[in-house]
Structures are given as structure tokens and as C-alpha cells.
TORPA-4810 file (N, C-alpha, C, O; in nm, 3 decimals):
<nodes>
NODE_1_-3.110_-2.473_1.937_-2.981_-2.523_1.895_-2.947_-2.473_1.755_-2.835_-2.460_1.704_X
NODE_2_-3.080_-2.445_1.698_-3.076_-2.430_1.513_-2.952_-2.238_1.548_-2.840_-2.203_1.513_X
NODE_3_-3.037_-2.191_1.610_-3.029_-2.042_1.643_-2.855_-2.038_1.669_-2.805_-1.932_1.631_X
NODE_4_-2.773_-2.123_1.718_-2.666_-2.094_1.789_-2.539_-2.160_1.687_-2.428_-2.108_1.683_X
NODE_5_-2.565_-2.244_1.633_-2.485_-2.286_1.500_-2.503_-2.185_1.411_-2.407_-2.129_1.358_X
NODE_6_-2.668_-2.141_1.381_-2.647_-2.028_1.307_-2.560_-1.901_1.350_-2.516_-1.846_1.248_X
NODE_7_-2.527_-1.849_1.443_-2.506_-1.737_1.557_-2.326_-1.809_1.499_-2.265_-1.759_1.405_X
NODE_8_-2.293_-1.884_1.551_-2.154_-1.969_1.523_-2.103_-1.929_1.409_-1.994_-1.874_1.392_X
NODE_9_-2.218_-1.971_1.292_-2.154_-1.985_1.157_-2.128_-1.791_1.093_-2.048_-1.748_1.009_X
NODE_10_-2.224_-1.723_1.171_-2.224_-1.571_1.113_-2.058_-1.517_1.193_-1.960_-1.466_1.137_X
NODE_11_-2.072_-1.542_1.296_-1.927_-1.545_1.356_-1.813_-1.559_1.294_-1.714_-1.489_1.273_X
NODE_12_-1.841_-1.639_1.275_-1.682_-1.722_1.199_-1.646_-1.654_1.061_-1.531_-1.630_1.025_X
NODE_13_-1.791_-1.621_0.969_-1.790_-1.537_0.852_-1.759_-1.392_0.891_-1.743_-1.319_0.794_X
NODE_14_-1.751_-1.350_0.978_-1.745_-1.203_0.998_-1.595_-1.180_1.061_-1.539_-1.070_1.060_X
NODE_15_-1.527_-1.319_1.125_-1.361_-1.336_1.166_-1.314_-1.347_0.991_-1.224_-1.275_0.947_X
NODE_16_-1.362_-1.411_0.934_-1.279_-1.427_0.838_-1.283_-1.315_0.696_-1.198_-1.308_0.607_X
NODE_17_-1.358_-1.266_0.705_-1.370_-1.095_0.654_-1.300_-0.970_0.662_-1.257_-0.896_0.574_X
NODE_18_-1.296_-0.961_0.805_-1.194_-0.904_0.863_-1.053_-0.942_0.838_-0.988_-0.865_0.767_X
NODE_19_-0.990_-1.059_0.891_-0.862_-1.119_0.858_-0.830_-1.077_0.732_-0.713_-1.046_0.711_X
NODE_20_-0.947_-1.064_0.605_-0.887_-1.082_0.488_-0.883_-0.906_0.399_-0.867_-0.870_0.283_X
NODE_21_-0.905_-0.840_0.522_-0.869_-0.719_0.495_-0.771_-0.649_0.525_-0.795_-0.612_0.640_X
NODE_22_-0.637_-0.591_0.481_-0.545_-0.543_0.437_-0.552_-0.420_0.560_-0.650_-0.345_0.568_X
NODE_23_-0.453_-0.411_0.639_-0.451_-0.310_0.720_-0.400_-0.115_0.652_-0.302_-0.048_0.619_X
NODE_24_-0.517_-0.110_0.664_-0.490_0.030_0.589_-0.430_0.144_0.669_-0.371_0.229_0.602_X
NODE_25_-0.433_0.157_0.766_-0.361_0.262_0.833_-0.295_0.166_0.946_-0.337_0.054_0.975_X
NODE_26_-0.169_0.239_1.010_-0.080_0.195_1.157_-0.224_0.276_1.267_-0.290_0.380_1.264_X
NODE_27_-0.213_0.133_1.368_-0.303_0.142_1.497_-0.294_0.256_1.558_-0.178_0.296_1.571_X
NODE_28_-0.380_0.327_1.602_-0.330_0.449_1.728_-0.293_0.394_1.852_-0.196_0.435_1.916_X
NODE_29_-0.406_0.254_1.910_-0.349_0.221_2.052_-0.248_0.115_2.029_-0.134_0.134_2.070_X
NODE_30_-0.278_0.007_1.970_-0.126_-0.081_1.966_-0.076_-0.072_1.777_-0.149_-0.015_1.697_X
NODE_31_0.016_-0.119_1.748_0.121_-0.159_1.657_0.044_-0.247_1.590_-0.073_-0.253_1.626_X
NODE_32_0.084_-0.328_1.491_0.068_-0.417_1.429_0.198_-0.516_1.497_0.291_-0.438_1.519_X
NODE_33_0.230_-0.632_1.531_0.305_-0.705_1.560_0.389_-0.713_1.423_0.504_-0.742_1.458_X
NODE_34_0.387_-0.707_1.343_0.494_-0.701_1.214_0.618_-0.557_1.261_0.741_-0.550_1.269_X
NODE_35_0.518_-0.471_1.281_0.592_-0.341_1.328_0.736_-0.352_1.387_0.746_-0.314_1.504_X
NODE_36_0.826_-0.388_1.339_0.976_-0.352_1.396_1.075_-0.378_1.311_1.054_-0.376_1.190_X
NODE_37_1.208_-0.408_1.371_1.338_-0.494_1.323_1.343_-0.627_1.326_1.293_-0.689_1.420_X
NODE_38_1.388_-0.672_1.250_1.393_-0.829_1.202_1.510_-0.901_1.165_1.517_-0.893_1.042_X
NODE_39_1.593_-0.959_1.203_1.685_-1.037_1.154_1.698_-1.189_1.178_1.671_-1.248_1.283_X
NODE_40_1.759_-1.258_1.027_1.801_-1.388_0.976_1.949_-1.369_0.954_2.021_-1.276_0.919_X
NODE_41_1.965_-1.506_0.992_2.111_-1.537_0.917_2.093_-1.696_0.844_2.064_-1.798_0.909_X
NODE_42_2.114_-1.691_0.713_2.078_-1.807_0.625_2.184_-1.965_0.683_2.301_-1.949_0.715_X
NODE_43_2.142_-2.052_0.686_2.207_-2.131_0.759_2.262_-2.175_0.656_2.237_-2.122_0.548_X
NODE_44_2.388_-2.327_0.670_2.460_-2.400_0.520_2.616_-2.293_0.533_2.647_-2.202_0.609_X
NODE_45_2.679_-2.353_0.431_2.809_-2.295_0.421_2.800_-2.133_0.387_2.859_-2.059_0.466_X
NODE_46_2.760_-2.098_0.323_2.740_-1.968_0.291_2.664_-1.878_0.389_2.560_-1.837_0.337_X
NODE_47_2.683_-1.829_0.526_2.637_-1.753_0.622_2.572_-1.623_0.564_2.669_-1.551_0.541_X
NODE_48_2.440_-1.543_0.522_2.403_-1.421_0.481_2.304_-1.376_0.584_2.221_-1.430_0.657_X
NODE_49_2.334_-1.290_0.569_2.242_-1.206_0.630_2.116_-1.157_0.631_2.110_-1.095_0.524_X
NODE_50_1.984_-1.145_0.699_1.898_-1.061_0.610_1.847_-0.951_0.740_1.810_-1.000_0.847_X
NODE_51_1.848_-0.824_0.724_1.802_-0.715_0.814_1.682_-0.671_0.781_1.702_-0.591_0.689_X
NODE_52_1.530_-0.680_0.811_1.415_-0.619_0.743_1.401_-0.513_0.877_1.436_-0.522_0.994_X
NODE_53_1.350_-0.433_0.816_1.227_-0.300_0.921_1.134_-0.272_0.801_1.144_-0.242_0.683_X
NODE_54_1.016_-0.303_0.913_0.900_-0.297_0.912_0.830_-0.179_0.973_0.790_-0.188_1.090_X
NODE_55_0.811_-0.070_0.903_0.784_0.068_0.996_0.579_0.083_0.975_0.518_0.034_0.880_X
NODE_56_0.513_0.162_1.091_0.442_0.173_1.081_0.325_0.250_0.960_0.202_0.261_0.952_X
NODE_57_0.442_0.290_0.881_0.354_0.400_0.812_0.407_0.312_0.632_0.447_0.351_0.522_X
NODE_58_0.375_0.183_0.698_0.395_0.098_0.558_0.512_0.054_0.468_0.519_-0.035_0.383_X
NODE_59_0.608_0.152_0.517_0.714_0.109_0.429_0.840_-0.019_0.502_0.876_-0.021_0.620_X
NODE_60_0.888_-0.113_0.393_1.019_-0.181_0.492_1.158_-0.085_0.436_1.147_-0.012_0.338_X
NODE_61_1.261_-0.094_0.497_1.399_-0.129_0.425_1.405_-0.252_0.426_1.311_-0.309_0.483_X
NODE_62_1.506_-0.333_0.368_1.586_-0.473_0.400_1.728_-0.474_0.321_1.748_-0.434_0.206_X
NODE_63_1.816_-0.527_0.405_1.939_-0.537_0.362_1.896_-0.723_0.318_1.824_-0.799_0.382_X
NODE_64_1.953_-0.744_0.221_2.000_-0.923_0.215_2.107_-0.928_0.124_2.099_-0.885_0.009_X
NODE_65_2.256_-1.009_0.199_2.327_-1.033_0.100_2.367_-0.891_0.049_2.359_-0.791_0.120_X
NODE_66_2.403_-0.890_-0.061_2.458_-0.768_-0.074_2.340_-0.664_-0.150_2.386_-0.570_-0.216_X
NODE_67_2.176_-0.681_-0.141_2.118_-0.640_-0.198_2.026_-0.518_-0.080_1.999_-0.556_0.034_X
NODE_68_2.001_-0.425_-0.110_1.947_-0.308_-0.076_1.809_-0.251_-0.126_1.805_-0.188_-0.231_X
NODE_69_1.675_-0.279_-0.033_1.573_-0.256_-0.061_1.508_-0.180_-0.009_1.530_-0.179_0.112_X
NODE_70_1.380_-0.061_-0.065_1.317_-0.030_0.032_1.167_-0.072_-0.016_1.182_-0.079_-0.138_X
NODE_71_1.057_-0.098_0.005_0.927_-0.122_-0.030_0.795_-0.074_0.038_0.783_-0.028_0.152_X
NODE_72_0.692_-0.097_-0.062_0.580_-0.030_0.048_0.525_-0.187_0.046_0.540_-0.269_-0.045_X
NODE_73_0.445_-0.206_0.194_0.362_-0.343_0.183_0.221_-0.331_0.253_0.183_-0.228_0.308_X
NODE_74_0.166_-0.417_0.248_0.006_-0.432_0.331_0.006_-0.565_0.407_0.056_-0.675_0.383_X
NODE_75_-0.068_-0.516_0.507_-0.062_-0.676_0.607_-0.175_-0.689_0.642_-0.248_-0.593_0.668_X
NODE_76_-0.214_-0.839_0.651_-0.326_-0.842_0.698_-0.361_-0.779_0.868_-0.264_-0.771_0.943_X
NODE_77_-0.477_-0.743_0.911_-0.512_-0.714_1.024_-0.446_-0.811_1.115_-0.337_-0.814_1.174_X
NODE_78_-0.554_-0.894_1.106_-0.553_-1.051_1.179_-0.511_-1.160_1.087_-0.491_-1.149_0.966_X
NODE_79_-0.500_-1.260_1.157_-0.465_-1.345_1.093_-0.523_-1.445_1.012_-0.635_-1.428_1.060_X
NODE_80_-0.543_-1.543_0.922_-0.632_-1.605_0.890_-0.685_-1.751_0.986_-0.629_-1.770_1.094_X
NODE_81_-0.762_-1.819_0.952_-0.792_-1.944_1.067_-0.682_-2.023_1.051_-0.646_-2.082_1.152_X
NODE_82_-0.617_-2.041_0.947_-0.459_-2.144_0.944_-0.316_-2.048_1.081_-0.213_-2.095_1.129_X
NODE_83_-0.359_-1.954_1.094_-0.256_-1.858_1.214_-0.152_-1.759_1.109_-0.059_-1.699_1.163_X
NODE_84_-0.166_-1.751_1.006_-0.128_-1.659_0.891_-0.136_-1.538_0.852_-0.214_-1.521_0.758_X
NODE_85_-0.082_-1.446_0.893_-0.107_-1.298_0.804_-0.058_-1.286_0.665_0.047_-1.346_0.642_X
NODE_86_-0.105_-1.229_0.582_-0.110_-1.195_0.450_-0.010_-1.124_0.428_-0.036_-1.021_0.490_X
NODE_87_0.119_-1.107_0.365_0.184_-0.966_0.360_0.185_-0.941_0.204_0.185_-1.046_0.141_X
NODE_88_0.186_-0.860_0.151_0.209_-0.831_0.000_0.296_-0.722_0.027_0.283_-0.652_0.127_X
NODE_89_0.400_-0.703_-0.074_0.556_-0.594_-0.116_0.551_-0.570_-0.222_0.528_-0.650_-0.313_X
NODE_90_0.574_-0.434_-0.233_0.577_-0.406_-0.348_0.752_-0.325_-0.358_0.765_-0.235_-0.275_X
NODE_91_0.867_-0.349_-0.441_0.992_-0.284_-0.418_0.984_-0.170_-0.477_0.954_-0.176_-0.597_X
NODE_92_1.008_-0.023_-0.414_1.012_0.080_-0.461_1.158_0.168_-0.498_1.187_0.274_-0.554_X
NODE_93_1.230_0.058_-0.428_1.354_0.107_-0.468_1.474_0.001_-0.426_1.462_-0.070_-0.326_X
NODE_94_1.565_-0.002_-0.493_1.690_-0.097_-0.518_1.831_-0.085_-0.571_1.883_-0.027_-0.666_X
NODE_95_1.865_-0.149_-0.490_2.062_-0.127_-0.564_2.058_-0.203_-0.670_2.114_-0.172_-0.775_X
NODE_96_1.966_-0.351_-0.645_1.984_-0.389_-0.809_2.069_-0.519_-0.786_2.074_-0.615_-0.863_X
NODE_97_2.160_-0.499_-0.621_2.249_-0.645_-0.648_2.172_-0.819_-0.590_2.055_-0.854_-0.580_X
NODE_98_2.258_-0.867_-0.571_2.181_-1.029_-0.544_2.181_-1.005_-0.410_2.255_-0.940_-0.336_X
NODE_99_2.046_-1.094_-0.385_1.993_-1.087_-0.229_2.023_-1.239_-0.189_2.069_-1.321_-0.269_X
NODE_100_1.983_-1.275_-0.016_2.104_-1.369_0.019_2.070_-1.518_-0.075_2.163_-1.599_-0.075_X
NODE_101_1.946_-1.556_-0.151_1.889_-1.651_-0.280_2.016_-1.625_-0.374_2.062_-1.717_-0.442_X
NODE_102_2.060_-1.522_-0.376_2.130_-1.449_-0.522_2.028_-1.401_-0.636_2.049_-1.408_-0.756_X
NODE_103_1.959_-1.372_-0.599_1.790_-1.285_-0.705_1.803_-1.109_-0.665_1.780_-1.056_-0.556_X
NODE_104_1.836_-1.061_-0.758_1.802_-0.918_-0.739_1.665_-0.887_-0.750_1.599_-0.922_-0.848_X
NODE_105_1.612_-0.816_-0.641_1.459_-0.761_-0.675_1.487_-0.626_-0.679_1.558_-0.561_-0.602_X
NODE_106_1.393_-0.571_-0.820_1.380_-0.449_-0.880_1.226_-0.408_-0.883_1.117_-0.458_-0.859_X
NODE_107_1.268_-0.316_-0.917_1.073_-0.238_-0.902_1.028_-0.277_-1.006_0.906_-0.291_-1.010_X
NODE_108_1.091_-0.303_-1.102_0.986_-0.413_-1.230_0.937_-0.524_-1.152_0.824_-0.570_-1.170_X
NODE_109_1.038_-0.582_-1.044_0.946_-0.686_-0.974_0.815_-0.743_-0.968_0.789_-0.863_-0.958_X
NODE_110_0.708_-0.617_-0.976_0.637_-0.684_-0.877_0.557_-0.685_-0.755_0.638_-0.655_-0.667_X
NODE_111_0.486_-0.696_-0.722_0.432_-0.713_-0.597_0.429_-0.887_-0.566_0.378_-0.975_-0.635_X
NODE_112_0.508_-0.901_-0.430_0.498_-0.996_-0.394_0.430_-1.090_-0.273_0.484_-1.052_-0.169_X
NODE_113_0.352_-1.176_-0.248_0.282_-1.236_-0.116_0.393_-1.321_-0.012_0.495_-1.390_-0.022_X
NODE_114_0.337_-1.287_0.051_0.404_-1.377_0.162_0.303_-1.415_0.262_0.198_-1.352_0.278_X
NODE_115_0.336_-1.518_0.328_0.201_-1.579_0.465_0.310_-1.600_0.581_0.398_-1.684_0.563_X
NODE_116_0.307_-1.521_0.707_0.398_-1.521_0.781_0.401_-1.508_0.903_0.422_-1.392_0.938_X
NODE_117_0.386_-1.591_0.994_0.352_-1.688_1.119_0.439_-1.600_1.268_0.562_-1.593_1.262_X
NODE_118_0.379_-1.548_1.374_0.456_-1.481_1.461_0.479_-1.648_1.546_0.425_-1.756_1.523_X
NODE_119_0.562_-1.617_1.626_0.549_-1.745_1.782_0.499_-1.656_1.901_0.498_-1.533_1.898_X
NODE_120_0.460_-1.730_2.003_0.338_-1.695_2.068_0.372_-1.554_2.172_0.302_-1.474_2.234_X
NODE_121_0.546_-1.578_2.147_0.563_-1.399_2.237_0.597_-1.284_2.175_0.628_-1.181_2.234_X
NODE_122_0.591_-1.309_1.994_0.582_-1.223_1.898_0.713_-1.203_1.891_0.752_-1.096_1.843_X
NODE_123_0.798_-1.290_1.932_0.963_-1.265_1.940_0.984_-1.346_1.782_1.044_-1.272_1.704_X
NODE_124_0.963_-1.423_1.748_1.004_-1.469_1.591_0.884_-1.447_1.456_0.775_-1.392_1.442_X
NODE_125_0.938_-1.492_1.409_0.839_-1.491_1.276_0.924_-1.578_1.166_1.045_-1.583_1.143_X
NODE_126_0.788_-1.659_1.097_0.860_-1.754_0.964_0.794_-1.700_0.879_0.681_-1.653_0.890_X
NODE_127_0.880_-1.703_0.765_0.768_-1.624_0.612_0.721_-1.751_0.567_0.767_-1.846_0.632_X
NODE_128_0.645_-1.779_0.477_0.587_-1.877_0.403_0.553_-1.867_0.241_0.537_-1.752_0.201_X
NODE_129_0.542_-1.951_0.162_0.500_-1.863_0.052_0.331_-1.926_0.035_0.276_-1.877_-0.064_X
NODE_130_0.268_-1.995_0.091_0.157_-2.013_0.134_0.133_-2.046_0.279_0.220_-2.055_0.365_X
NODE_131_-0.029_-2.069_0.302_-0.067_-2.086_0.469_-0.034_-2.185_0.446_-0.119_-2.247_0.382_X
NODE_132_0.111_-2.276_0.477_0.108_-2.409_0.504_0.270_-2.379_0.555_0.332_-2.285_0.504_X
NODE_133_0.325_-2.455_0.647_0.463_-2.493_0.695_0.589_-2.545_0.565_0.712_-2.533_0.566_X
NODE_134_0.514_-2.593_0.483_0.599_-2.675_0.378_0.728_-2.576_0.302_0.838_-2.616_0.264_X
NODE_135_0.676_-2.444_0.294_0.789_-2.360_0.237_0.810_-2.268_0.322_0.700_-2.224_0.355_X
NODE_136_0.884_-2.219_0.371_0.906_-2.198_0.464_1.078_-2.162_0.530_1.173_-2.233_0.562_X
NODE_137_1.052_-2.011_0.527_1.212_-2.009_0.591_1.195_-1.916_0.690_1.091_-1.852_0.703_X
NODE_138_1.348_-1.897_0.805_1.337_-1.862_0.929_1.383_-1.941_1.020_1.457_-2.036_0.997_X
NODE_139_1.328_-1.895_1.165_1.262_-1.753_1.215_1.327_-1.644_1.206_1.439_-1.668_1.251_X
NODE_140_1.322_-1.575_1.184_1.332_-1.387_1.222_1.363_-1.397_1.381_1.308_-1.488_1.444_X
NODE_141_1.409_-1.349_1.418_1.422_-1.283_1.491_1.391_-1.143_1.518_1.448_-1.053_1.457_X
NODE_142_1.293_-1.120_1.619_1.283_-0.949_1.643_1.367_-0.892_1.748_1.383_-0.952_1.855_X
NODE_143_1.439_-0.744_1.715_1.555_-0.703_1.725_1.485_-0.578_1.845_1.393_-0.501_1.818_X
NODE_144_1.541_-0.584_1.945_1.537_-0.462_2.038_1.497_-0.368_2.001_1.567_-0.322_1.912_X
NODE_145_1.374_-0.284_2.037_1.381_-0.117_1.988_1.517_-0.019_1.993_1.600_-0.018_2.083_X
NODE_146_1.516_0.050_1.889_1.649_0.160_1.920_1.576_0.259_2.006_1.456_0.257_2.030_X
NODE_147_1.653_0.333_2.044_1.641_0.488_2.106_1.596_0.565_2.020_1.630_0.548_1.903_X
NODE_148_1.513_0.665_2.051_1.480_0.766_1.977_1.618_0.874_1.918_1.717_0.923_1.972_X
NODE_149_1.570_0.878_1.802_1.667_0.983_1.791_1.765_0.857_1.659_1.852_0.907_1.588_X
NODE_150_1.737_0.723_1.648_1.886_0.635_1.613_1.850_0.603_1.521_1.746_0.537_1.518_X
NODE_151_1.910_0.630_1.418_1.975_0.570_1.256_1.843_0.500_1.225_1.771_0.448_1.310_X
NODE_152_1.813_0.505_1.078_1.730_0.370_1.013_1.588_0.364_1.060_1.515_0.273_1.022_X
</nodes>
């Protein structure tokens, strides 16, 4: 019994190792589930928008509000034991105007974290600003593949 808790506990240390490593290259056989188009619309009187892509070779765009981004980021592999991937952004480029908060992010920015939750058919996603529900905005929506060959 000693043998199999031990066997358990090396397990669980070797899931959570992994999780907490930063996906360094896009998959050859599947994607990363972050991998696509993404859209919000901010709820309340003020309706905004937010458009993210998430491309395989690390970089996003995102439209929000009237602000224009592009960034490089890292995601976790897997997720952590709370159901969390790690994302960190870094903005590499910007118009500079207010995003749908009204905060311009600039490449002095920053690198920023996020913890951000798929639902179980990988059709939504909530960002977080920790593994916990409490902050928390969303869902995303994931947006149809385009055609080869299409814009963006």
C-alpha cells in the first residue's frame, strides 16, 4: 500500500511539472486549444468589442475598443490541478488608443499573466487574473476557422 501512494504521489509531481511548463513550440499532431479566433462583447450600457487571434507560432493580434494590438505570449501545456492554463503577453506593438477597460497597452507595458479556463467542448474560454473564478471576465467565444487564403 506504502509502494502505491508513493507511485500516486510521484505522479501527481510529474503532472504538475509539466503543466507548469510554458509551451515552447506549436504541436505537430494537434494545436494547442488556445489556437484560434476569439470574440467578447463587454456587457452594461457601453457594448465593446474584443477580437483576439491566437496563432500557432506564438503571436496574438487583438482588436478592443478602439485599441489595436499585436503580442507574443506563452501558454501553459496543460493545465494546472485548479483546470487553469497559464498565459503570459507580452505587447509588441500598438496604436496606443483605449481598450474596451479604456487602458491603452503599450510595449512599455509589460508582460502580462492571465489564468484562463476552456468549457468542456473548447467552444468558450474565461480569462482570470488568478486560478480562482472570483475575477473573472467572459466567455470568449471561439470563432469558426476562415478559409485558407483569408485576411488576418
Amino acid at each position: 500500500m506504502h509502494k502505491l501512494t508513493l507511485f500516486a504521489a510521484l505522479l501527481c509531481g510529474l503532472t504538475c511539472a509539466q503543466a507548469a511548463q510554458p509551451l515552447a513550440a506549436p504541436a505537430t499532431a494537434h494545436q494547442h486549444p488556445l489556437t484560434a479566433r476569439w470574440t467578447w462583447t463587454q456587457p452594461g450600457g457601453k457594448a465593446c468589442i474584443e477580437a483576439w487571434h491566437y496563432r500557432a507560432n506564438h503571436t496574438r493580434t487583438s482588436i478592443s475598443g478602439q485599441e489595436k494590438t499585436i503580442s507574443r505570449y506563452e501558454v501553459t501545456a496543460l493545465p494546472s490541478l485548479f483546470g487553469f492554463y497559464r498565459v503570459t503577453e507580452t505587447v509588441t506593438d500598438s496604436n496606443g488608443r483605449p481598450d474596451c477597460a479604456g487602458i491603452p497597452h503599450t510595449t512599455a507595458s509589460g508582460p502580462v499573466t492571465r489564468f484562463i479556463q476552456f468549457s468542456p467542448k473548447y467552444d468558450l474560454l474565461i480569462v482570470c487574473r488568478d486560478q480562482s473564478l472570483k475575477t473573472c471576465y467572459g466567455p470568449l467565444k471561439r470563432l469558426p476557422n476562415r478559409p485558407s487564403g483569408s485576411a488576418g
